[in-house]
N, C-alpha and C positions, 0 to 999 in steps of 0.2 A: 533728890538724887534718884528716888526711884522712877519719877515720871523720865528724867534724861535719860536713863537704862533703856526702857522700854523703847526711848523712842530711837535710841540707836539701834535696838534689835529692828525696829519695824523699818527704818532707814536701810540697814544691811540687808533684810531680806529684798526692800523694793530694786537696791542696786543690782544683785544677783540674779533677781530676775530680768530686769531690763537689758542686764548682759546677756542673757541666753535667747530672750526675744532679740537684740542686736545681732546676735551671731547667725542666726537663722537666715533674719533679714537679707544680712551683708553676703550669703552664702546664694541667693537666690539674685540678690543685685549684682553681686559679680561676675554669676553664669551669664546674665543677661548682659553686661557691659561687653562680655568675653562673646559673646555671638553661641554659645555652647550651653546646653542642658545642662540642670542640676541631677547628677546621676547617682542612684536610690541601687544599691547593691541588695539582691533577694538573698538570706541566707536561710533554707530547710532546714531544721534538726529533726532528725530521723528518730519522731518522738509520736507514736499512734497511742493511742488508749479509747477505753470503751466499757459504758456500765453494764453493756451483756455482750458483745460478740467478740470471742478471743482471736488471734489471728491468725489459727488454723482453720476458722469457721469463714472468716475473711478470706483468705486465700482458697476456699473449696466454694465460694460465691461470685467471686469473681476474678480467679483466674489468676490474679498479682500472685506473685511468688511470696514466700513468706519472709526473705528476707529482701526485702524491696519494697512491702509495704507503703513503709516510710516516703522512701526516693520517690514512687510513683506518686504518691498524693502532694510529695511538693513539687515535681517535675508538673504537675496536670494546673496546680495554683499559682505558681512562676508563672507558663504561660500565659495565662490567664490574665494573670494581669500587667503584663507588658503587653498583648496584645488588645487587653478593653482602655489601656490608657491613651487619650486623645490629647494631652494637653504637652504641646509642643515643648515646654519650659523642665519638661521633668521626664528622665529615662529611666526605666527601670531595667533593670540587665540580672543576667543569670550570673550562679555564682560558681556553676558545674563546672568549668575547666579551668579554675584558678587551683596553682597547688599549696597558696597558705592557708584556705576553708580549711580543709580536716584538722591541721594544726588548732587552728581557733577555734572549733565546735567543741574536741575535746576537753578543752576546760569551761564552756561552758555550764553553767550550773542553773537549777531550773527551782523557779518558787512557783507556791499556788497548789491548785489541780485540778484536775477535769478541766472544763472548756477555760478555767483561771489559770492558767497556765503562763507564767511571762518569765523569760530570761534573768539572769543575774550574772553581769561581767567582774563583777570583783575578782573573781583570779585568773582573768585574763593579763597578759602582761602588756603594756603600752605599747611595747616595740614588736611583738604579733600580729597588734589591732591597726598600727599604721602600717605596716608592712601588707595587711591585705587591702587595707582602702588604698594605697597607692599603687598596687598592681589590680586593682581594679579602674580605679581612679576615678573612686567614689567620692560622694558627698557625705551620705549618710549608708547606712546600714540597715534594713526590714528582716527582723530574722520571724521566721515562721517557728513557732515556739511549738505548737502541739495539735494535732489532729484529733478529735474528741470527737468519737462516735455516741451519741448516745439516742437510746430507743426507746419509745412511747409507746404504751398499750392502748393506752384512752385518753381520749376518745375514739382514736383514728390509729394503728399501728403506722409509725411516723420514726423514720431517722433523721436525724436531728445531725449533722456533719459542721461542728465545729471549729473554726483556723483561727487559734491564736495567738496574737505577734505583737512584735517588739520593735519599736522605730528609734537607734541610735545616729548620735548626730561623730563628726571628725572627731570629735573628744572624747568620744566612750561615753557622753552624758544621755541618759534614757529623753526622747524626745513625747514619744507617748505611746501607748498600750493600750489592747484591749482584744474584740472578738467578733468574729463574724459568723455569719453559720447559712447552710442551704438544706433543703429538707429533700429525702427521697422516701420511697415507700419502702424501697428495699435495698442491701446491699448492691450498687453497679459496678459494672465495668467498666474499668479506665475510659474508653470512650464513652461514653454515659455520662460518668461523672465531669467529665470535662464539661460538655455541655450544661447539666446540676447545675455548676459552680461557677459559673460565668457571670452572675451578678452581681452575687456575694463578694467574687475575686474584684471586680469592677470598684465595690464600694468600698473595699480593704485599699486601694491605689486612691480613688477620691480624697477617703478621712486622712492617709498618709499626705499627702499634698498639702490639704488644706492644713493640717498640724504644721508645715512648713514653714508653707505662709504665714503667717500667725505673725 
C-alpha cells in the first residue's frame, strides 16, 4: 500500500509539472502560430533598501528626489531591458500608464530581504490580476521586487546595486525568481546608472526568456 502512495504522490507531482512546462510551451507556440510576441508586462515596486546609505544620503548624491527614488531606478531598469532585448519572439513593455498597476501593487506583499527580495500574490484577487494583463495584453508579468544597495569596504570601496524580480505566468503561478546586480564605485546619477546597468538589465530579460522557454 505504501509503495502505491508514494508512487501516486510522485505521478501527481510529474503531471503538475508537465502542466506548467505545457502551458508555457503552448503560450510561446501560440504567439508564434498568431504572427505576435509573447509580451512580458515590467512591473516596479517602489521598494529601495540599503545596508549603509539611507535615502536622504541617496537623494544628496545623486539628485533623484526622495520620493522617486524607487520610480527612477525602475523607470532606468524597464528601459533597459526592453531596449537590450533582441529577440523578436518576446516584448517587454512598460507598465507606467496602465491604471490597474497601483491597484495591484498595493496588495502586493514581499518575502525575503536585501538583494532576497521576491514577491508574494496571495492576496491579490484573481479579477485584479486579469484585469491588468488584459489591458496590457500580457503573457506574463516581471515584477521588479527590490532595489538593494549594498556597500563594500574591502577590498575595493564597491556598490553592489542589486534587482530583484519575480516572473509570473496568466495564472498568477510564480514562473521563477531570482537576482541580478552591477557594481559602481559610487552612488550615480540617473544617467550614469543607466549606462551601470545595461548588462545586468540585458541578462535579467535573457534568464526571463529562457525560463519561458523551458
Amino acid at each position: 500500500m505504501k509503495t502505491t502512495f508514494f508512487k501516486s504522490i510522485i505521478l501527481g507531482l510529474f503531471v503538475v509539472a508537465f502542466i506548467s512546462s505545457a502551458y508555457a510551451g503552448n503560450t510561446v507556440k501560440e504567439s508564434k502560430e498568431n504572427n505576435s510576441a509573447v509580451n512580458v508586462l515590467i512591473v516596479g515596486l517602489d521598494n529601495v533598501g540599503s545596508n549603509y546609505f539611507p535615502e536622504s544620503m541617496i537623494t544628496e548624491e545623486t539628485g533623484i528626489p526622495q520620493d522617486s527614488i524607487g520610480d527612477t531606478y525602475n523607470r532606468i531598469i524597464t528601459r533597459n531591458i526592453i531596449q537590450s532585448n533582441k529577440n523578436k519572439e518576446f516584448k517587454f513593455i512598460s507598465s507606467q500608464n496602465l491604471k490597474g498597476v497601483e491597484n495591484l501593487i498595493d496588495k502586493v506583499k514581499l518575502n525575503g530581504k536585501d538583494e532576497d527580495t521576491y514577491v508574494d500574490l496571495s492576496q491579490i484577487k484573481t479579477e485584479d490580476y486579469n484585469k491588468l494583463m488584459t489591458e496590457a495584453h500580457a503573457d506574463y508579468i516581471l515584477f521588479l521586487n527590490k532595489h538593494y544597495l549594498k556597500w563594500q569596504e574591502q577590498p575595493f570601496h564597491t556598490l553592489f546595486h542589486f534587482v530583484s524580480y519575480s516572473l509570473y505566468d496568466k495564472n498568477c503561478k510564480e514562473v521563477t525568481k531570482g537576482n541580478n546586480y552591477f557594481t559602481c564605485m559610487n552612488l550615480e546619477k540617473a544617467d550614469k546608472l543607466g549606462k551601470a546597468s545595461w548588462k545586468s538589465s540585458s541578462k535579467i530579460a535573457t534568464t526571463v526568456i529562457k525560463s519561458i522557454e523551458k
